[in-house]
C-alpha positions as CSV (number, residue, x, y, z in Angstrom):
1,X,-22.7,22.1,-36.5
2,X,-22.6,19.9,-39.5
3,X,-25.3,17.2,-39.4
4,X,-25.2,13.9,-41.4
5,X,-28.0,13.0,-43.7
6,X,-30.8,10.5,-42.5
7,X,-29.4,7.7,-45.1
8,X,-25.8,8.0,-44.0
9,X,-27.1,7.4,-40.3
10,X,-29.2,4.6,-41.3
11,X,-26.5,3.2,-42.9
12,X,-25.2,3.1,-39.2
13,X,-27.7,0.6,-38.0
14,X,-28.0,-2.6,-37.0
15,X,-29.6,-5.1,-40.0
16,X,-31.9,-6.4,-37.4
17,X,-34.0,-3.0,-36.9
18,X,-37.0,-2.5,-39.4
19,X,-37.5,0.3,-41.5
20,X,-39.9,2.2,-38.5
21,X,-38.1,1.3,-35.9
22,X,-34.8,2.8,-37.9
23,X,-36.4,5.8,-39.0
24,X,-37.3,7.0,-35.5
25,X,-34.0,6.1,-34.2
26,X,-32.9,8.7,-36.9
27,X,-34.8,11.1,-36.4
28,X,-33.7,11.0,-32.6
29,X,-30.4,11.3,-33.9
30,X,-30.7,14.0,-35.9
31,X,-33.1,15.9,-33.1
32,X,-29.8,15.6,-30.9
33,X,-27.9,16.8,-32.8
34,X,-29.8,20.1,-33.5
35,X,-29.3,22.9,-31.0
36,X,-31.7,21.2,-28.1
37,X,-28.9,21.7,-25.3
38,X,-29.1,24.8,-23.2
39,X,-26.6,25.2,-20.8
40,X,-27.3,26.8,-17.4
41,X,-24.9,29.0,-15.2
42,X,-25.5,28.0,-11.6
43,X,-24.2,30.9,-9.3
44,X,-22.3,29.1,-6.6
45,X,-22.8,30.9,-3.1
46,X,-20.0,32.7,-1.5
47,X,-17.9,30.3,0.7
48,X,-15.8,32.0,3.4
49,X,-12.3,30.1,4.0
50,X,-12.3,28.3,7.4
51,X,-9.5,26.9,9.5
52,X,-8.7,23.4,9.1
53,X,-6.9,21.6,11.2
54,X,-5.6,17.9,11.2
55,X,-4.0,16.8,15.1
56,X,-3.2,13.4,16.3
57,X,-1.8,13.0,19.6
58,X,0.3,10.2,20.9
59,X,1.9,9.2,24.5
60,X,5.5,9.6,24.8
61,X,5.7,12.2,21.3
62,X,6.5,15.6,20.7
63,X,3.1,16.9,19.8
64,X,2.3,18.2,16.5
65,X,-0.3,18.7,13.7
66,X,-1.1,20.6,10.4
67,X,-2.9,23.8,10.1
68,X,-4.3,24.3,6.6
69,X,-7.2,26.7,5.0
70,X,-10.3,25.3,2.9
71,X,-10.9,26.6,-0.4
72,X,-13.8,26.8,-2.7
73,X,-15.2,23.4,-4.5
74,X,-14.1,24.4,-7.7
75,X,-10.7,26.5,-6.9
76,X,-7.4,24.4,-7.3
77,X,-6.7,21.9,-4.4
78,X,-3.2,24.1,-3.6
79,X,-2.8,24.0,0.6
80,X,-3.1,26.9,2.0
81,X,-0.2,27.4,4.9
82,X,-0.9,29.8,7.1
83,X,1.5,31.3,9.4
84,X,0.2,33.8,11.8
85,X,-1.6,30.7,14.0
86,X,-1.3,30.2,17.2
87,X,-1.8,26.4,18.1
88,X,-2.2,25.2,21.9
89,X,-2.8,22.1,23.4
90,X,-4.6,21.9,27.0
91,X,-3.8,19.4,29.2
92,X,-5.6,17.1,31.5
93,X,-4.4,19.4,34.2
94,X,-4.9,22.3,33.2
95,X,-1.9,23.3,31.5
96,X,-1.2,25.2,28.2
97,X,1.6,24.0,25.7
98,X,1.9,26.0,22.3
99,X,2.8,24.5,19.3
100,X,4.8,26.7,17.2
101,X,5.0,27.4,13.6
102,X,7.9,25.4,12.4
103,X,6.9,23.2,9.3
104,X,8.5,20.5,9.0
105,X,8.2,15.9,7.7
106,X,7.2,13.3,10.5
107,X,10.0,10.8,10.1
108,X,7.7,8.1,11.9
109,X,4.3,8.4,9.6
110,X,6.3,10.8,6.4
111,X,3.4,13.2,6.8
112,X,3.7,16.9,7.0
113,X,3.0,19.3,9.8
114,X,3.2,22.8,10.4
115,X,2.8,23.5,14.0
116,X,5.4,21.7,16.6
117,X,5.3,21.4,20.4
118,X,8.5,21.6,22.8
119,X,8.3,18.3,24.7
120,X,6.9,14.8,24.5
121,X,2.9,14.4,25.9
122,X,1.9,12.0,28.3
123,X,-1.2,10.7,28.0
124,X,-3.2,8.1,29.6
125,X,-6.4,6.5,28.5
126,X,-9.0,8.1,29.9
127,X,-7.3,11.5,30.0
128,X,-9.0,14.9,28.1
129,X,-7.1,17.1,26.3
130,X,-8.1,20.3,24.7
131,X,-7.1,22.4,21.5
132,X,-7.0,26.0,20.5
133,X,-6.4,27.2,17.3
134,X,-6.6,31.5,16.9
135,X,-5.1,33.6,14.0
136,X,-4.9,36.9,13.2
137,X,-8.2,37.7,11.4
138,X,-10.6,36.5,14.6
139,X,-10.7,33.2,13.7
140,X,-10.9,30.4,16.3
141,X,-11.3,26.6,16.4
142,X,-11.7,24.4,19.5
143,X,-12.2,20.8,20.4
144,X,-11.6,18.1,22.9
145,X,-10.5,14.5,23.2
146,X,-10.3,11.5,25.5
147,X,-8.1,9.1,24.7
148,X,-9.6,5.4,24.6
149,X,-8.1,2.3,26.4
150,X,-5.7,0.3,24.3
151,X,-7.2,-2.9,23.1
152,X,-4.5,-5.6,22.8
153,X,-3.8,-8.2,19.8
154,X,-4.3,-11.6,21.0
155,X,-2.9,-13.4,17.7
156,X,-2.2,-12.9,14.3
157,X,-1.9,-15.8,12.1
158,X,-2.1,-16.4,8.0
159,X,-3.3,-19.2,6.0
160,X,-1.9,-20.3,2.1
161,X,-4.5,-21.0,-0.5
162,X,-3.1,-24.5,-2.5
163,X,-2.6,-22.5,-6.0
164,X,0.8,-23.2,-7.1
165,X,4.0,-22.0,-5.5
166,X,4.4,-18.7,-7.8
167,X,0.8,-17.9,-7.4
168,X,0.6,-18.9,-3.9
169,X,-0.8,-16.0,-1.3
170,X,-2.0,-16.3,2.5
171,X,-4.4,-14.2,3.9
172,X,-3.7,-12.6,7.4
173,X,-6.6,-13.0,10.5
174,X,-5.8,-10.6,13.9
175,X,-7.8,-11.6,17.0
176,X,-8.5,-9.8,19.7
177,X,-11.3,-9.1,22.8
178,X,-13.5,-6.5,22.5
179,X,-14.4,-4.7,26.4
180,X,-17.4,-5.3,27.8
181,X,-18.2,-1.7,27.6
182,X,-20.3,-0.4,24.6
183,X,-19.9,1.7,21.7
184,X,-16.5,1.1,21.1
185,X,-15.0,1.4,17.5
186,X,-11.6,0.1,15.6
187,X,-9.2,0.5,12.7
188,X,-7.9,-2.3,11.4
189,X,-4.4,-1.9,9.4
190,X,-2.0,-3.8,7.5
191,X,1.1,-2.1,6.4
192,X,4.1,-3.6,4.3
193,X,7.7,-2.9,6.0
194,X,6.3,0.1,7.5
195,X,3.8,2.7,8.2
196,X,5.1,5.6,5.9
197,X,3.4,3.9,3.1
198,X,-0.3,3.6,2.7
199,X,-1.7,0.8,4.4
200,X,-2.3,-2.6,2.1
201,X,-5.6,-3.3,4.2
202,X,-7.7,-1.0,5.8
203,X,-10.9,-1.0,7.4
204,X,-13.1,0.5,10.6
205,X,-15.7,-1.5,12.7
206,X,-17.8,-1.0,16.0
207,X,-19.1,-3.6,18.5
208,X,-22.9,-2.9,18.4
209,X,-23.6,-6.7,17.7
210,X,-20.7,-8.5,19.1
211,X,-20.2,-6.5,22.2
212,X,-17.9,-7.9,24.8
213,X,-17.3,-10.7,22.5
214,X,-13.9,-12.2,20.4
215,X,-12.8,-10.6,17.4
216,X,-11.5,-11.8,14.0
217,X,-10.8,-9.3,11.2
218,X,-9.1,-10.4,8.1
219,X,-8.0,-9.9,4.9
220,X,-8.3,-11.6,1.0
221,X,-5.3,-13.7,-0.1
222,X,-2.9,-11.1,-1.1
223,X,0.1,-12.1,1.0
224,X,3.1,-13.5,-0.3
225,X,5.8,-15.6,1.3
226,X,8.6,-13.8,3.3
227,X,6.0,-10.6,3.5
228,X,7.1,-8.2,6.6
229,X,3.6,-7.0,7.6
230,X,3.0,-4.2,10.2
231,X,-0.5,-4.8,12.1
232,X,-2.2,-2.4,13.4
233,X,-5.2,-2.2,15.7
234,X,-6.5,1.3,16.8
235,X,-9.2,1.5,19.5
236,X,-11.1,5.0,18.3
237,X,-13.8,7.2,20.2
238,X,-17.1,8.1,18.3
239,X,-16.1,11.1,17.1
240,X,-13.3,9.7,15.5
241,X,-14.4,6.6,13.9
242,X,-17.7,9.2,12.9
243,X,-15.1,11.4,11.2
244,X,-13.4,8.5,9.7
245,X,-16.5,7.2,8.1
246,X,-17.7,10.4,6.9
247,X,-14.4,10.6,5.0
248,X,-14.7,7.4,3.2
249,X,-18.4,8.3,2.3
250,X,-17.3,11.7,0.1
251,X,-14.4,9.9,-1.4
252,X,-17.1,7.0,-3.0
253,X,-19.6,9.9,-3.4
254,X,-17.1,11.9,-5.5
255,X,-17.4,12.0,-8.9
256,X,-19.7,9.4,-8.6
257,X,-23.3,11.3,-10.6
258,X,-25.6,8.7,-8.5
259,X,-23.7,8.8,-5.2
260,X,-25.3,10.7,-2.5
261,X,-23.0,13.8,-1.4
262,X,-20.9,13.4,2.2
263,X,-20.5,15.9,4.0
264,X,-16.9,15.2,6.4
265,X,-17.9,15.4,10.1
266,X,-15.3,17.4,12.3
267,X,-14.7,16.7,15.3
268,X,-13.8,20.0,16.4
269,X,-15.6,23.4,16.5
270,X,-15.2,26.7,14.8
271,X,-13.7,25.1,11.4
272,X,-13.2,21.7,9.9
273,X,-10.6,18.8,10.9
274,X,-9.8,16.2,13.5
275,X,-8.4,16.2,17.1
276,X,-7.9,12.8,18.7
277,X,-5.7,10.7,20.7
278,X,-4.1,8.0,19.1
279,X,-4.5,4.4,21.7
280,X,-3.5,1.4,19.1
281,X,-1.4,-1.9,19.7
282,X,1.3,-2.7,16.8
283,X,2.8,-6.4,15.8
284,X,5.4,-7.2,13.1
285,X,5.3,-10.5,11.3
286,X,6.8,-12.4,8.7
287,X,4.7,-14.2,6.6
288,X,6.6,-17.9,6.0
């Protein structure tokens, strides 16, 4: 590598530096410059592929979810579908419904699945249900959720700032009361239109200091007039609210040289993933 001369990067420097404090700043340059940079091959250790499943269960829908593989850290993020598992859901009773491979678009959220069930669940909020994933190669994942009471909106209202009419915006408040009971954990979301797109506002929060107590969650002024707003209050168990945490935590932490890395908490066993039951109350609005 070609290396300037000492006068052409003093010519570089600022007036204000004196002739020592110049010199050294050169001479760091040109030490930089010089072949002082070793690079290191770190050996990565061998990472076996595991099942990874993503299931969200609702009363009153056909139940279905998304069956994937993991991949190395480095390796192109292309998913992995995988047809030779067998998906079954356990009910609160006892009994077994297989989902079958048939791959197919969620009309209601416009996410993907690959796995399908034959009838629509009913669940009930305090109700366990089980899952079972197996494939050909031995593989097997397993978990378990209860589905949480549903938490009902008591109000949602907005407020205009006084900018003028053009710049004008209202932020939106949702009140609700949290149960006496402890440890329990929400989503709040704020959807334009519809829930296919992603969610304007989103947040989670638990009741370890206001237990029992009123809610108000909000949002910044980013509302305009005549705004068709979908809100959206999900009650969530621990696991899930952990899992939803733990995801937010490795998206700051990536890329991110000074962020500490996140590891994504399943909530099932024997691969990676999530298996709840979805308990949330929905209003649409008009902001006028």
């Amino acid at each position: 590598m070609r290396i300037a001369s000492i006068s052409r990067i003093l010519d570089t420097l600022p007036a204000r530096l004196n002739g020592r404090t110049a010199l050294a700043v050169a001479a760091g340059a040109l030490l930089a410059g010089c072949g002082l940079q070793q690079d290191i091959d770190v050996v990565l250790p061998a990472y076996p592929p595991q099942l990874v499943v993503e299931a969200y269960l609702e009363n009153g829908q056909i139940p279905h979810l998304t069956v994937s593989e993991s991949v190395d850290y480095l390796a192109p993020p292309t998913p992995q579908v995988l047809t030779d598992v067998t998906a079954t859901i356990i009910l609160p009773d006892g009994q077994r419904q297989v989902l079958h491979f048939a791959p197919g678009i969620d009309k209601r959220t416009n996410k993907a699945y690959t796995h399908l069930g034959s009838k629509p669940l009913a669940a009930q909020p305090g109700q366990t249900f089980g899952l079972e994933l197996a494939d050909t190669k031995g593989r097997r994942v397993t978990g378990a959720a209860t589905m949480p009471a549903r938490v009902p909106i008591d109000t949602v209202e907005w407020t205009f700032n006084d900018l003028p009419e053009e710049q004008r915006r209202a932020y939106v408040l949702m009140r609700f009361r949290d149960p006496t009971t402890p440890l329990d954990y929400y989503r709040f979301q704020i959807h334009r239109r519809r829930v296919t797109k992603n969610p304007e506002v989103e947040y989670t929060v638990e009741d370890r200091l206001n237990n029992g107590a009123e809610y108000s969650l909000g949002t910044s002024y980013e509302f305009q007039r005549n705004d068709t707003l979908v809100v959206s209050l999900y009650h969530l168990d621990q696991p899930y609210f952990q899992f939803l945490q733990s995801v937010q935590d490795a998206r700051n932490a990536n890329g991110n040289p000074f962020g500490q890395p996140s590891a994504i908490k399943s909530t099932v066993q024997g691969g990676l993933g999530i298996f709840t039951i979805l308990s949330y109350e929905r209003r649409q609005v008009m902001v006028k």
